[in-house]
C-alpha positions as CSV (number, residue, x, y, z in Angstrom):
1,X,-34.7,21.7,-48.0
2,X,-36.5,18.5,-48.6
3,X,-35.0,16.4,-51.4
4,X,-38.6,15.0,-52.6
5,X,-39.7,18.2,-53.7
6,X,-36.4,19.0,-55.3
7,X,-37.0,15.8,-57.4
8,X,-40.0,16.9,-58.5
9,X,-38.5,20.6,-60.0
10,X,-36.5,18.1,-61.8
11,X,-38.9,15.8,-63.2
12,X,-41.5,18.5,-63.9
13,X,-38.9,20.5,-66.0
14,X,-37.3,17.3,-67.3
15,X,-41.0,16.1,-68.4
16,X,-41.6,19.3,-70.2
17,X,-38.0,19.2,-71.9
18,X,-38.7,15.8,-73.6
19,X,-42.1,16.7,-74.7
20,X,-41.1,20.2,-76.2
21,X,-39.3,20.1,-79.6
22,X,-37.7,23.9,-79.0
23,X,-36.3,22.6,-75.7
24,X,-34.7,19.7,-77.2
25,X,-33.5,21.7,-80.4
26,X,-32.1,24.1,-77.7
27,X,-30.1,21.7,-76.3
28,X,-28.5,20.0,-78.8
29,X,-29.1,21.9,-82.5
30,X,-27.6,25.4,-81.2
31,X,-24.3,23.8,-80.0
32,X,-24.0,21.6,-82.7
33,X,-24.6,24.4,-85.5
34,X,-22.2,26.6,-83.8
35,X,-19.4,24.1,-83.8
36,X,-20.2,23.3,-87.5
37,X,-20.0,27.2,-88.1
38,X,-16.6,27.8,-86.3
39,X,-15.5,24.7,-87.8
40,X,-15.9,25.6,-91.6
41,X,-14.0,28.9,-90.3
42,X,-11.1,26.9,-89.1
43,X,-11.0,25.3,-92.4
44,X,-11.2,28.2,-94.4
45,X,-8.5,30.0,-92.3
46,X,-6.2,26.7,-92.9
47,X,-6.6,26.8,-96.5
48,X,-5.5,30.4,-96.7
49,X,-2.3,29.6,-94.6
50,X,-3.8,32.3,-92.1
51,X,-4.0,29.6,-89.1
52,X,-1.3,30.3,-86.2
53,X,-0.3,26.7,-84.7
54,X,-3.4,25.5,-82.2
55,X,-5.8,27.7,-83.5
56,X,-8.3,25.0,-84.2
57,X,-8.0,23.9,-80.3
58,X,-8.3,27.3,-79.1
59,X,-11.4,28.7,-81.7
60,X,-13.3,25.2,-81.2
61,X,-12.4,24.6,-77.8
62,X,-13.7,28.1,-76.8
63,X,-16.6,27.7,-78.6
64,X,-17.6,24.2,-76.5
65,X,-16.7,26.2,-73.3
66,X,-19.1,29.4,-74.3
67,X,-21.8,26.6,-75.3
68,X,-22.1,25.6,-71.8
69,X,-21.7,28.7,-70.3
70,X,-24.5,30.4,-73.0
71,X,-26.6,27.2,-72.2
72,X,-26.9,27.2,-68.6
73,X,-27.5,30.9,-68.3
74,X,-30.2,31.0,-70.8
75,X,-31.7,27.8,-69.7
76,X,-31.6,28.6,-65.9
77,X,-34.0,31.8,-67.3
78,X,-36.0,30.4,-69.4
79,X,-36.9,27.7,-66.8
80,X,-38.3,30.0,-65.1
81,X,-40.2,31.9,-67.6
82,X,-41.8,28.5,-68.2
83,X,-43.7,28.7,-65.4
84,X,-45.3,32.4,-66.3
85,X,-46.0,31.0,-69.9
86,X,-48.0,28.2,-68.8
87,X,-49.5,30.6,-65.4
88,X,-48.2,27.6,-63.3
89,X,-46.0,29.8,-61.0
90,X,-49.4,30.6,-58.6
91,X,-49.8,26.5,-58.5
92,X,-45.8,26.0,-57.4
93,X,-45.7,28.1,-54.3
94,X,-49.4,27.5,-53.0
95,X,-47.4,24.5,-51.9
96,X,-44.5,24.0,-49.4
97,X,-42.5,24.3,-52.1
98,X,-39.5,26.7,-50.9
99,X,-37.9,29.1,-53.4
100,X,-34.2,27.6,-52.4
101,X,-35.5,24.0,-53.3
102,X,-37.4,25.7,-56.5
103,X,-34.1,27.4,-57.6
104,X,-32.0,23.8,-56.5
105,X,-34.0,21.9,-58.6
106,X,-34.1,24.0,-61.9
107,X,-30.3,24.4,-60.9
108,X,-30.0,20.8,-61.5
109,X,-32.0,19.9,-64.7
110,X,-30.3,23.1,-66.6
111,X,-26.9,22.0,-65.8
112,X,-27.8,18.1,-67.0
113,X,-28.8,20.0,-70.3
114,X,-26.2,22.2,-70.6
115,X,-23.5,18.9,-70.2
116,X,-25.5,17.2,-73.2
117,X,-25.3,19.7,-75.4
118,X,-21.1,20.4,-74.4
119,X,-21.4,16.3,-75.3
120,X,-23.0,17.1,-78.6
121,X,-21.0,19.6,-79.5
122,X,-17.1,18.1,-78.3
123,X,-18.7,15.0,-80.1
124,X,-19.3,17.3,-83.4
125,X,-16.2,18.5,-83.4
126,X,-14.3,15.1,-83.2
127,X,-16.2,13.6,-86.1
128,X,-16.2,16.4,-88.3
129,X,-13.1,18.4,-87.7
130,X,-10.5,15.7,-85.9
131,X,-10.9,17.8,-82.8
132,X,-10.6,15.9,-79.6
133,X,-12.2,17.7,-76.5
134,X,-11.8,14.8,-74.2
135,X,-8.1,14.6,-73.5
136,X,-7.8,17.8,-71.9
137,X,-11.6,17.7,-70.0
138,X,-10.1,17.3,-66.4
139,X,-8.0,19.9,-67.2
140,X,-11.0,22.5,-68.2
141,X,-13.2,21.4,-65.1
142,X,-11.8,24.1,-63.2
143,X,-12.7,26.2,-65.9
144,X,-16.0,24.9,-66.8
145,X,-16.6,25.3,-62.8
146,X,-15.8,29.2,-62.9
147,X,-18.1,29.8,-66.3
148,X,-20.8,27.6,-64.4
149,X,-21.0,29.3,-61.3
150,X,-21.2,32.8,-63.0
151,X,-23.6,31.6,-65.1
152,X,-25.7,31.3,-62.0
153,X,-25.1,34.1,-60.5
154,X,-26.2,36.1,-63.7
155,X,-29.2,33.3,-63.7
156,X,-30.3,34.0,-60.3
157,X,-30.3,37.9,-61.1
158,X,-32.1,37.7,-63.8
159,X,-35.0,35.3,-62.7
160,X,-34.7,37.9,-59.7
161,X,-35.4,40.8,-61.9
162,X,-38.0,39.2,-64.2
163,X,-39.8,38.4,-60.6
164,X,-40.1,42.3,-59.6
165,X,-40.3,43.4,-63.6
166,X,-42.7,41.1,-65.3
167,X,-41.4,39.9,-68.9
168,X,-41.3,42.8,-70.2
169,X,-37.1,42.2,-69.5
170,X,-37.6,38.7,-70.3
171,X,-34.9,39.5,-73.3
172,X,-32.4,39.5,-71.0
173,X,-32.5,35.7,-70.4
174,X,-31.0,35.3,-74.2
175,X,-29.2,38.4,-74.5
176,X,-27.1,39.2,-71.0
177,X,-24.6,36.6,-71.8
178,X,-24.4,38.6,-75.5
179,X,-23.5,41.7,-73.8
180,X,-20.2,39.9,-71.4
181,X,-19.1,38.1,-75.3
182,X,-17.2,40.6,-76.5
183,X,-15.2,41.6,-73.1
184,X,-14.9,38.2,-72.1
185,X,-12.2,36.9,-74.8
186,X,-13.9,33.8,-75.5
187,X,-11.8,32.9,-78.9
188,X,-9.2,35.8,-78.9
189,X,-6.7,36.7,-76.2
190,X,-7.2,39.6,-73.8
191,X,-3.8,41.5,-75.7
192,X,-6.4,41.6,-78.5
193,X,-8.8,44.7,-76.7
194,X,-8.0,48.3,-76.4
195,X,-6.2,48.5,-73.0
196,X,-9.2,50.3,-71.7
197,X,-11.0,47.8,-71.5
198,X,-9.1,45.7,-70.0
199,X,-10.4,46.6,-66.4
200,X,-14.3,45.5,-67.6
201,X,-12.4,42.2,-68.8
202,X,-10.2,41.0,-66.1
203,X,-13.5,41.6,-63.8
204,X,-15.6,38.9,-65.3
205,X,-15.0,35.4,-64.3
206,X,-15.2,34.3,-68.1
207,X,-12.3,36.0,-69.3
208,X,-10.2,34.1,-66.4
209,X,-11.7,30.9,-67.6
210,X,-11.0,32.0,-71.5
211,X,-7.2,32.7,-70.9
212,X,-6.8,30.2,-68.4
213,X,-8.0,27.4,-71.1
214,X,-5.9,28.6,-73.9
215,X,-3.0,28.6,-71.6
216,X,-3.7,25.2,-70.8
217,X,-4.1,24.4,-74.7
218,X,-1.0,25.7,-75.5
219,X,1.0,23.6,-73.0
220,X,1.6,26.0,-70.4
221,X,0.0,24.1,-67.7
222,X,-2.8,24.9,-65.9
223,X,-3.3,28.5,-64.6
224,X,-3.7,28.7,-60.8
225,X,-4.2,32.2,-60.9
226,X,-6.7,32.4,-63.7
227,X,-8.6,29.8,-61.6
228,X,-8.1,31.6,-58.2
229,X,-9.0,35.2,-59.7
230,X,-12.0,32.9,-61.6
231,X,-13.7,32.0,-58.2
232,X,-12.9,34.7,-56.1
233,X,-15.1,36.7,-58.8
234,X,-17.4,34.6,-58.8
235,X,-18.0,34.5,-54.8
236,X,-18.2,38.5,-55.4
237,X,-20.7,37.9,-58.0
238,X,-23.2,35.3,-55.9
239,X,-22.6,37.9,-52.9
240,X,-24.8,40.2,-55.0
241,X,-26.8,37.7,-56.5
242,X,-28.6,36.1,-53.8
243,X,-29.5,39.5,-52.1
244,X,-30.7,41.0,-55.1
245,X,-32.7,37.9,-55.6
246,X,-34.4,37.8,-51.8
247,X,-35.0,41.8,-52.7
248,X,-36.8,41.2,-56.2
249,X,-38.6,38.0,-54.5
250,X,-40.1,39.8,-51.6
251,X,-41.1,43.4,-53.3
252,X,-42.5,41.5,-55.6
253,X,-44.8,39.4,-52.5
254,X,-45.3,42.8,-50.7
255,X,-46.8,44.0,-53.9
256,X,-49.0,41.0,-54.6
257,X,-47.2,40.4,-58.2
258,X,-46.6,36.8,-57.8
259,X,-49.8,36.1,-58.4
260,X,-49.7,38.9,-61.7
261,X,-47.2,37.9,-63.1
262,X,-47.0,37.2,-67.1
């Protein structure tokens, strides 16, 4: 891989980000609102007498963690999809441009976007609700590291699929990471599904990450084994990924749809 045309992914997407007013709102409004949301909730909860002790850590903390998780996913997508919108995807690899240093580079700028709007919102939530993020953040970089690199594996697939499928699935760059919510116990504690479904939940990376950070907020230290069962996942996960990606990549060549796709 050649670092020069890396930069350029970068700077192309990062051009197009500052010029577009739904990338920027993307970035920053969504997490914002959704701390403002979950933060009237605490509020109401607490006036009620209905808040257990650390509630407000655990609901607004979660929701800062499932920003950046949602964020990078969708982004990572959507990156992509930029380049069938505007028919430049012909232009890109009519160049040396390799799909590793194509996938590197958006890799890059999404994760830069999805940290500034985790900024925003930890930021939100300290001068609105009292809620300070930053004491604990080394403590969640394991955790942020497990929800990031499954958000890439699930990126990778989906660009993958969108390759070989047209967008006619390009929903599922905003709504795959909808469908993992409810099994992944983002701001209630695996004890709280039916025990059926724990198996679906202990398989996803982000419930690991979920319980390990409450754990963590609660003063129990940090989890080991919700880290180690986080990463081992998510090695299972990219095994798939990347396979299913070359697949979708090179049917779609064989096929002559690179050049047909929109």
């Amino acid at each position: 891989m050649k670092l020069h045309r890396i930069a350029a992914v970068v700077l192309r997407h990062t051009c197009e980000a500052r010029h577009n007013l739904n990338r920027i709102a993307e970035m920053v409004y969504w997490p914002v609102q959704n701390i403002v949301v979950w933060g009237f909730f605490t509020i109401y909860l607490a006036r009620d007498n209905h808040l257990r002790p650390g509630a407000v850590s655990f609901l607004l903390g979660a929701a800062i963690l499932w920003g950046m998780f949602y964020a990078f996913q969708r982004d990572l997508a959507t990156g992509f999809l930029e380049e069938l919108w505007s028919r430049n995807l012909v232009n890109l690899f009519s160049t040396p441009l390799s799909t590793s240093e194509y996938l590197t580079g958006l890799i890059i700028v999404n994760l830069l976007k999805a940290m500034i709007g985790m900024l925003a919102a930890a930021l939100t939530a300290w001068v609105c609700y009292a809620y300070d993020f930053f004491p604990k953040f080394v403590e969640f970089i394991p955790f942020m590291l497990n929800l990031t690199l499954f958000a890439l594996a699930i990126g990778v697939i989906i660009i993958g699929l969108i390759i070989r499928y047209t967008t006619r699935i390009q929903t599922l760059a905003w709504s795959f990471a909808g469908l993992l919510m409810p099994f992944s116990c983002v701001f209630y504690p695996l004890s709280s599904l039916p025990i059926y479904l724990h198996p679906i939940a202990w398989a996803l990376p982000t419930t690991h990450a979920f319980e390990g950070m409450r754990q963590t907020i609660a003063g129990g230290g940090f989890s080991m084994l919700h880290f180690g069962w986080g990463i081992a996942l998510d090695a299972v996960y990219f095994m798939f990924a990347i396979p299913i990606f070359q697949k979708m990549f090179e049917s779609a060549r064989s096929r002559g749809l690179l050049v047909k796709l929109e």
